[in-house]
C-alpha positions as CSV (number, residue, x, y, z in Angstrom):
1,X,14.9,54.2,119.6
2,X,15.6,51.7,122.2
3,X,17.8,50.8,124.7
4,X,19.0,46.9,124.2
5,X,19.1,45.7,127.7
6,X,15.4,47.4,129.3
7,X,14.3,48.4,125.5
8,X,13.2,51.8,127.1
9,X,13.4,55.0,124.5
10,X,16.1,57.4,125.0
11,X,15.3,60.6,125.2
12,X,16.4,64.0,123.2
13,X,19.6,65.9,124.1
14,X,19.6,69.5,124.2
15,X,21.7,69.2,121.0
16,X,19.1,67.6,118.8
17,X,18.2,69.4,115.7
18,X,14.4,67.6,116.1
19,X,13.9,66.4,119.1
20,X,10.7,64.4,119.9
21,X,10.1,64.7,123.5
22,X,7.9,62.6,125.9
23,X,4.5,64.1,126.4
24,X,4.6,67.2,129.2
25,X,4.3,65.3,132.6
26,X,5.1,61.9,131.9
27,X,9.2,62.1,133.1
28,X,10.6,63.9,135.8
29,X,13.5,66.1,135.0
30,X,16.1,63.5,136.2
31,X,14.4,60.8,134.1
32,X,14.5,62.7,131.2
33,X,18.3,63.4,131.7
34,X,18.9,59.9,132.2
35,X,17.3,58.3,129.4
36,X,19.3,60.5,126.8
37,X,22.9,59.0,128.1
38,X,24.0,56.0,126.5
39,X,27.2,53.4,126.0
40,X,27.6,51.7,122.5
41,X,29.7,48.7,122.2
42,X,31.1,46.3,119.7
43,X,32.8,47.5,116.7
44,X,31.3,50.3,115.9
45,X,32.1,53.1,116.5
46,X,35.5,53.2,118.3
47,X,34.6,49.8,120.4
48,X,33.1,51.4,123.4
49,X,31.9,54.8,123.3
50,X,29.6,56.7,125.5
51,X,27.1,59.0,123.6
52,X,23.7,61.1,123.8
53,X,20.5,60.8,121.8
54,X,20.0,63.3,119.2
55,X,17.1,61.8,117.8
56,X,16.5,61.2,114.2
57,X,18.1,58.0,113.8
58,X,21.3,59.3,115.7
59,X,23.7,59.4,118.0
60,X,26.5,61.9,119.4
61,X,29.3,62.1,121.1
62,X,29.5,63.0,125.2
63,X,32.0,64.4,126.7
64,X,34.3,64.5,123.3
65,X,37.6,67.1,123.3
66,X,36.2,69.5,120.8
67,X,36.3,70.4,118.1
68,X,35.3,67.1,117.5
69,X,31.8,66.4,116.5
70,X,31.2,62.0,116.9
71,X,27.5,61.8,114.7
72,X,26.6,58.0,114.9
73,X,23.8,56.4,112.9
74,X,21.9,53.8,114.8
75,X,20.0,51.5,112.4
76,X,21.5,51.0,108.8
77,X,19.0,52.1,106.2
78,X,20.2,49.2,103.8
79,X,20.7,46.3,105.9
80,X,18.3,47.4,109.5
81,X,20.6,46.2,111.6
82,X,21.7,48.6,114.6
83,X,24.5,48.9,116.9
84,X,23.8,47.5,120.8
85,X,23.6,51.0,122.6
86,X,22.0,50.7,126.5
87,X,21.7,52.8,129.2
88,X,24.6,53.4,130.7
89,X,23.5,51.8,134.0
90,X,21.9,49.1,132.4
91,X,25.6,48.4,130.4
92,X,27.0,49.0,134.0
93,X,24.8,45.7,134.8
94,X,25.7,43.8,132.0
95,X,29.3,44.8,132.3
96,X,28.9,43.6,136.3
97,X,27.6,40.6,135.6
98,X,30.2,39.6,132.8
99,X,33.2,40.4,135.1
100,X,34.7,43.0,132.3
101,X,34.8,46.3,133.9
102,X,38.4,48.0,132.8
103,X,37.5,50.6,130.9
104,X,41.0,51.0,129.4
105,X,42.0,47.4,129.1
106,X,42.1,46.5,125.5
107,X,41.7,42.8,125.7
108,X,38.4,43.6,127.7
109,X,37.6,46.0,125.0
110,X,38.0,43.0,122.8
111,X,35.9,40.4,124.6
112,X,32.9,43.6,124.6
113,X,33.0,44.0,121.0
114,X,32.3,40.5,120.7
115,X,28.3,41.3,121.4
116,X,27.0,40.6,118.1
117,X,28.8,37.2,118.2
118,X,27.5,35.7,121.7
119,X,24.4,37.9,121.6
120,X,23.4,38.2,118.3
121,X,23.0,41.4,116.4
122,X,20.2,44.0,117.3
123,X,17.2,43.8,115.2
124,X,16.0,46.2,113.3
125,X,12.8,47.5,111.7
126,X,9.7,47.5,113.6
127,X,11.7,45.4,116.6
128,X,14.9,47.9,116.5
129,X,17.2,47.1,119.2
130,X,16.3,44.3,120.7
131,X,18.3,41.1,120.7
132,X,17.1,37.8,119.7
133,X,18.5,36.0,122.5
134,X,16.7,37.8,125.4
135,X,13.1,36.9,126.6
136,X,12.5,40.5,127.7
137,X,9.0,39.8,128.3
138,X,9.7,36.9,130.6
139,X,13.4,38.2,132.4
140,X,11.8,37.7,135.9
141,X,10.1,34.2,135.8
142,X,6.7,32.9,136.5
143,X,6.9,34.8,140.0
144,X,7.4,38.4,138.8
145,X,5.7,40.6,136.9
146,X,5.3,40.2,133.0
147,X,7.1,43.6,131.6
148,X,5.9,43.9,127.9
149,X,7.7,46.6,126.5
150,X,7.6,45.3,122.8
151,X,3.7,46.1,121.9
152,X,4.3,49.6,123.2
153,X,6.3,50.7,119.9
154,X,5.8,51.2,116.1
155,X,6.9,51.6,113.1
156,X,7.7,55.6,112.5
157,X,8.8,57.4,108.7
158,X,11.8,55.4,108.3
159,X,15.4,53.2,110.2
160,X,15.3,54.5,113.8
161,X,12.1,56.7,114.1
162,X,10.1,54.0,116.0
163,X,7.3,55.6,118.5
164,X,7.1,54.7,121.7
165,X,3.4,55.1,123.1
166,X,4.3,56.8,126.2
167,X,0.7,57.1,127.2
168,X,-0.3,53.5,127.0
169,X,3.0,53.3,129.0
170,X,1.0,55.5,131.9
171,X,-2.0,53.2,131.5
172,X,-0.6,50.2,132.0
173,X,1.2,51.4,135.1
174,X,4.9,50.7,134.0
175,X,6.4,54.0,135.1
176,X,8.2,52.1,137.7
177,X,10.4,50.9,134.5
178,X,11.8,54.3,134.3
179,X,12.2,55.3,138.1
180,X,16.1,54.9,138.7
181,X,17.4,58.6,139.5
182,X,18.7,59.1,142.8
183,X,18.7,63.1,143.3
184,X,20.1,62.7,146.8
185,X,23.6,61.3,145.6
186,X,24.9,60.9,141.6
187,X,22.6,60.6,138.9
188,X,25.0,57.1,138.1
189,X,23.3,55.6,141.3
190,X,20.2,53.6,141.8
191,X,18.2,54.9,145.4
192,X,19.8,52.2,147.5
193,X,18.2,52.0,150.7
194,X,20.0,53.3,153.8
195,X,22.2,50.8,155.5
196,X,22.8,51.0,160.0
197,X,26.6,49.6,160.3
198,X,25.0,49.0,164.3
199,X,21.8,47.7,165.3
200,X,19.9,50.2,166.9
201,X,19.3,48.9,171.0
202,X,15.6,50.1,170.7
203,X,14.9,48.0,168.2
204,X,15.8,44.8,169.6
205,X,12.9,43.4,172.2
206,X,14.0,43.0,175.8
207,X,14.0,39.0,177.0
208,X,10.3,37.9,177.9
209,X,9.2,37.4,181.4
210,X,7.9,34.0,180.8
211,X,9.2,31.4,178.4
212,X,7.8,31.1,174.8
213,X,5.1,28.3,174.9
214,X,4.7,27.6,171.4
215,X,5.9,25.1,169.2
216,X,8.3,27.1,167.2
217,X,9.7,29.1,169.9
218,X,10.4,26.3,172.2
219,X,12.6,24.7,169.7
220,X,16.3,25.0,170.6
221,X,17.5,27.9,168.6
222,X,20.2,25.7,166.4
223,X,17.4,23.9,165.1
224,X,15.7,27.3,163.8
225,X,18.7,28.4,162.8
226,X,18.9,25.6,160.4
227,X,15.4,25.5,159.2
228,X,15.0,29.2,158.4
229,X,17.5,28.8,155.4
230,X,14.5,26.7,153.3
231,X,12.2,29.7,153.9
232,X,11.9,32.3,151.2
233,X,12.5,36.1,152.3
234,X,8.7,36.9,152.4
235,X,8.3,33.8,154.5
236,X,11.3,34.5,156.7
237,X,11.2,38.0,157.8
238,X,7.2,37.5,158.5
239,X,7.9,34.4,160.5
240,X,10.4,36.6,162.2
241,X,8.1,39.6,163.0
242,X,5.4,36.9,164.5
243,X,6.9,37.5,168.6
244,X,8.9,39.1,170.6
245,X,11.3,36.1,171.1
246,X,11.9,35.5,167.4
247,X,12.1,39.2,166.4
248,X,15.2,39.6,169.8
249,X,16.4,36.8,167.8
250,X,16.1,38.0,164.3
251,X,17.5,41.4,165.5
252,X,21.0,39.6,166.7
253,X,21.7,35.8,166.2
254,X,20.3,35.8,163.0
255,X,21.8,38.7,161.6
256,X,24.8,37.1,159.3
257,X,21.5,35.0,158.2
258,X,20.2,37.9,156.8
259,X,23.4,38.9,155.3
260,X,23.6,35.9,153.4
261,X,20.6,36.4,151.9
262,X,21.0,39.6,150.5
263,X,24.3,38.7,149.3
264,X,22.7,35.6,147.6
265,X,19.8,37.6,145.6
266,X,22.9,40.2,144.3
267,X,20.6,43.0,143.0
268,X,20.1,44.6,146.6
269,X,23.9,45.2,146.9
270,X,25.9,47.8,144.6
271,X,28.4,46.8,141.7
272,X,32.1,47.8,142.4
273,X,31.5,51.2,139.8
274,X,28.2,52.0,142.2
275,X,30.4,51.5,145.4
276,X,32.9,53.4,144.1
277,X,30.8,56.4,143.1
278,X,29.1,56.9,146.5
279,X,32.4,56.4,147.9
280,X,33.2,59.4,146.2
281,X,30.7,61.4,146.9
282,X,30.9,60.6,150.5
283,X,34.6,60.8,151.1
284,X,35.9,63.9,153.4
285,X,37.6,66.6,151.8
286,X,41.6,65.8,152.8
287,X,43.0,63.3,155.5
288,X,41.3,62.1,158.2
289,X,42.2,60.5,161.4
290,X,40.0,57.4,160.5
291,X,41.5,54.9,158.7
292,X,39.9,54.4,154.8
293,X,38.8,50.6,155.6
294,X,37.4,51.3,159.3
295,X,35.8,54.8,158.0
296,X,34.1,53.0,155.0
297,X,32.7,49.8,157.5
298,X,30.5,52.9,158.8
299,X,29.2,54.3,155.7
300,X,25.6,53.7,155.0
301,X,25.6,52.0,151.8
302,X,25.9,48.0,152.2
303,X,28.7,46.5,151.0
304,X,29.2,42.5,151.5
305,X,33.3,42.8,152.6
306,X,33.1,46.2,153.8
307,X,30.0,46.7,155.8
308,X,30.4,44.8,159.4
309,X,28.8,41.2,159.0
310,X,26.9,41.9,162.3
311,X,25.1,45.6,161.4
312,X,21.3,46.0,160.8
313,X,21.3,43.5,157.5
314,X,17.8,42.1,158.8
315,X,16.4,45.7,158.5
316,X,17.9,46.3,155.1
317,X,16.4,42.9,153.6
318,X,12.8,44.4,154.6
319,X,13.8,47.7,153.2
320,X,14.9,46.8,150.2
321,X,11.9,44.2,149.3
322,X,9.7,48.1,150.1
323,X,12.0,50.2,148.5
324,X,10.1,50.6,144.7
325,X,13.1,51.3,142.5
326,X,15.1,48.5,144.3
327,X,12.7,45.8,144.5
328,X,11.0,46.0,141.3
329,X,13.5,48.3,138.8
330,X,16.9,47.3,139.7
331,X,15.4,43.7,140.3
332,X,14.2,43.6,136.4
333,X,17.2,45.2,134.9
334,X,19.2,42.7,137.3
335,X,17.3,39.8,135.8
336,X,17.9,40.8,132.3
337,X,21.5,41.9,132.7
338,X,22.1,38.0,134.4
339,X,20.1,36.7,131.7
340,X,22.2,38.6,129.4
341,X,25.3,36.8,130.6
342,X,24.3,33.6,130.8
343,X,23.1,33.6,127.1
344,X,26.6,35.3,126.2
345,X,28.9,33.2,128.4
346,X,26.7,29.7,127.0
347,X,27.7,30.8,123.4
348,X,31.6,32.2,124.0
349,X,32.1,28.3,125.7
350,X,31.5,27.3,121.8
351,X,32.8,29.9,120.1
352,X,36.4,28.6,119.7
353,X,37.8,32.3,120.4
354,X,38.2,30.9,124.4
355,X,39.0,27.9,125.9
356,X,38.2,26.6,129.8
357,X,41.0,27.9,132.2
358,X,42.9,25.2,132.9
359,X,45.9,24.5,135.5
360,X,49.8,26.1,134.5
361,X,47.2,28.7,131.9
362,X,48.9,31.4,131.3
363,X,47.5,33.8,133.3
364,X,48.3,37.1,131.0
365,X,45.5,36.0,128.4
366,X,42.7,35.0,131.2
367,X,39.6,36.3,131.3
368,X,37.1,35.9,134.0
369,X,34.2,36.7,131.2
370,X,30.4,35.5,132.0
371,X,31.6,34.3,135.2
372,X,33.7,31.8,134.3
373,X,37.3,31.4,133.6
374,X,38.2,31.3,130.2
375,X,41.6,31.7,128.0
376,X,41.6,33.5,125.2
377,X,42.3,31.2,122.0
378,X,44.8,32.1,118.5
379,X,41.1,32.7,117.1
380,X,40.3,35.3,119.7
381,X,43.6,37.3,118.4
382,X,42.8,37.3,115.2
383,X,40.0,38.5,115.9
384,X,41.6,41.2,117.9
385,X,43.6,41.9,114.8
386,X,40.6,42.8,113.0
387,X,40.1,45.9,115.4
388,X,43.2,47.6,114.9
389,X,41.4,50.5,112.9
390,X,38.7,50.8,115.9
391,X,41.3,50.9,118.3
392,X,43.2,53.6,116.2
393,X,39.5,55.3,116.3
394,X,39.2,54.8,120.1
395,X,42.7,56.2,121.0
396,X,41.7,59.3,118.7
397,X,38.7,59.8,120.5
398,X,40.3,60.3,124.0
399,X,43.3,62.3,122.6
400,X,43.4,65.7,123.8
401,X,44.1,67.6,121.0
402,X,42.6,66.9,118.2
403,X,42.5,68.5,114.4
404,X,39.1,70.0,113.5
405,X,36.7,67.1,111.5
406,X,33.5,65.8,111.5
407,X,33.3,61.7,111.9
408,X,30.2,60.2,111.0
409,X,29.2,55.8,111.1
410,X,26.7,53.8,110.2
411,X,26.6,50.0,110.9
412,X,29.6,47.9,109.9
């Protein structure tokens, strides 16, 4: 069973009546209890629902005020379709890069459940979870590596009982797919590299006796400054590490250079969920004599309004290009997640449920969805209508007290 977004298994939870694990060895502990955490979304069941994998073709619920017991099936027997269920940081992702991240506002409920529509609905089968308007194989172009997840399964005894070959997985050197723990802060955060809010004065080379003499460093340093932006990062920061002159000027004039660059590839910076949950984690117990906004500038986690425009962003480009889960996992799910979007905002622009933002819109049925800025359309509220008894569903499932009863869903 896969996720829909890096179409990575999920693993057992401790409540599964059959669990089939991973082979001893091939997934750390924190791996293990990542994969088994997952989001569903889109109208079954309750809209947007985190679970855990129980194996067997099922879902449950996480997290639930008991006595409730949430049992959801993931492929249909009749029809093979299956809900979209992902990793919750890969929905995280998705959810970034499609500008709906209130958890509790219904009308971006709504515009979630609308997955199968702009998406297309998970196959099923021998290809069980993965959507048809995703190139998984192909997310990070001709200059990245070719992750072919798809070969690795097959068909098991019946609807959602695919095998995953874990040990081809090994061979072909993919384990980097599944390396996204980070057992220094919250299990919810990718291993972001460490950010320096100052440059570090050792680090910067002291003036050279004797001007430069060659071609490059006698150019004035406007001129470099507007040449280095055609560069790509691997050319940039090696051009930059040639000489003492244009690593001193790396380490200082170019600094907001480097900024912009990391800014501009997006993966190397955390969401606003990620942010927040290593603020939390970092915040000091009680009041402090440091203002919020001057004690988060120094925190060690870049952030592109936050984090001073002129600390150490030249050292955190090279880091995260030689940080493993950064460069190459967060990088992949990134590519997919954006390619994700793209597909879904292309097909809401035709959908006739939204409508391009225009001047005097009202600004109550906006939604900044995919990117854009759309309006939500009559169509879109009757299709909003249609949801009522998922809504009612939802609500239930977040109520505190709750009669004793077993609910249990297939696909809609």
């Amino acid at each position: 069973m896969s996720c829909s977004l890096c179409r990575l298994p999920f693993t057992p939870s401790p409540v599964s009546i059959s669990p089939r694990w991973p082979p001893n060895g091939t997934l750390t502990p924190a791996q293990l209890d990542y994969l088994k955490f997952a989001t569903s979304f889109g109208t079954t069941p309750g809209l947007v629902v985190p679970l855990q994998f129980c194996d067997s073709n099922t879902f449950g619920g996480v997290n639930v005020p008991l006595p409730i017991i949430l049992n959801c099936q993931w492929e249909d027997e009749a029809t093979h379709r299956t809900m979209t269920v992902m990793h919750n940081r890969c929905f995280g992702l998705l959810r970034h890069h499609l500008d709906l991240l209130d958890d509790d506002d219904d009308d971006e409920i709504t515009d979630l459940a609308l997955v199968d529509e702009f998406l297309g609905p998970p196959a099923g089968g021998a290809r069980a979870g993965r959507l048809p308007s995703i190139d998984y194989e192909g997310a990070l172009g001709l200059d990245g590596d070719r992750v072919d997840l798809e070969s690795l399964w097959s068909p098991g005894s019946g609807p959602g009982m695919l095998a995953f070959d874990w040990a081809r997985w090994k061979e072909l050197g993919l384990q980097w797919t599944a390396d996204r723990s980070d057992r220094r802060a919250s299990p919810l955060l990718f291993r972001f590299p460490k950010f320096n809010p100052t440059v570090d004065p050792a680090r910067i080379p002291e003036e050279p006796f004797t001007p430069a003499t060659d071609i490059i460093c006698r150019q004035p340093y406007d001129i470099l400054y507007a040449l280095f932006p055609f560069l790509s990062d691997a050319s940039f920061v090696k051009l930059v590490s040639t000489c003492r002159t244009l690593r001193r000027f790396a380490l200082t004039t170019l600094q907001p250079h480097a900024r912009a660059r990391v800014i501009a590839l997006g993966w190397p910076l955390p969401t606003g969920a990620e942010y927040k949950a290593f603020v939390a984690s970092r915040l000091p117990p009680g009041p402090g004599a440091t203002p919020v906004r001057e004690w988060r500038r120094n925190l060690e986690m870049a952030e592109k309004e936050l984090s001073p425009h002129d600390g150490d962003w030249m050292l955190y480009l090279c880091k995260v290009y030689k940080h493993p889960p950064m460069a190459r996992t967060r990088r992949w799910i990134w590519a997919l997640a954006s390619q994700a979007a793209r597909v879904w905002r292309e097909n809401m622009e035709h959908s006739g449920l939204y409508a391009v933002k225009t001047k005097g819109a009202d600004e109550r049925r906006v939604t900044p969805c995919g990117g854009g800025r759309f309006v939500r359309t009559g169509k879109w509220d009757e299709h909003k209508k249609k949801l009522v008894a998922c809504f009612a569903l939802r609500g239930m499932l977040h109520m505190m007290v709750l009669p004793q009863c077993t609910l249990s869903f297939g696909i809609l």
